[in-house]
N, C-alpha and C positions, 0 to 999 in steps of 0.2 A: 604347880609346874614352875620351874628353871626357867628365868627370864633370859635372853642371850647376854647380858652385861653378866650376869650371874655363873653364866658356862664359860665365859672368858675370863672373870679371876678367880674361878675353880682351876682351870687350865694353867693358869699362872703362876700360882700356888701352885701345884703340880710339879710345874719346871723347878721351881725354885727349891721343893725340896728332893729332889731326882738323887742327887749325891749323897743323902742321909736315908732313902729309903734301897740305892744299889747298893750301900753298903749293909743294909740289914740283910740282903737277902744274901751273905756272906760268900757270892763268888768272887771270885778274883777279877782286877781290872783287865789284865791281858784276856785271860777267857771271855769277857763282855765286846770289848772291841774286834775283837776275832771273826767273832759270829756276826757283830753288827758287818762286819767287810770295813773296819775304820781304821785307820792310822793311829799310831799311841801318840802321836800329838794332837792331830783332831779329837780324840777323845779327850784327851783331858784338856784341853782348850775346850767343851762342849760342860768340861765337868765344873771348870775353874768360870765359865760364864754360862750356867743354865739357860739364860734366854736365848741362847743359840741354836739350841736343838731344834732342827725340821718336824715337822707331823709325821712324815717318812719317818724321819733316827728312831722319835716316841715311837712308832707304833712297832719298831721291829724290836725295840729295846724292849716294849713289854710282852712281847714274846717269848725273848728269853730269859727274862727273872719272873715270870709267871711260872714255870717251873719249877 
């Protein structure tokens, strides 16, 4: 079992590769902010500093590139 120090830089990891795994899943920026309800500056101010993103943004963000 995953100790909690273990699921927080799993987690952080995570953010920090958010920008090389949005672009595998080959949508487009406009179509991810769209859907999130985000501003094309807050997104990419969220893209250009990964530790920004809310547990909110993460979990609606992988709703729509889990598709």
């Amino acid at each position: 079992m995953r100790t909690p120090i273990e699921i927080i830089r799993e987690y952080e990891e995570l953010r920090q590769q958010l920008p090389e795994l949005i672009k595998a899943t080959g949508y487009r920026d406009m179509y991810i902010f769209d859907k999130l309800k985000m501003t094309k500056s807050t997104y990419y101010r969220r893209m250009a500093h990964p530790d920004t993103w809310t547990t909110e943004e993460l979990n609606k963000l992988f709703e729509v590139i889990k598709n």
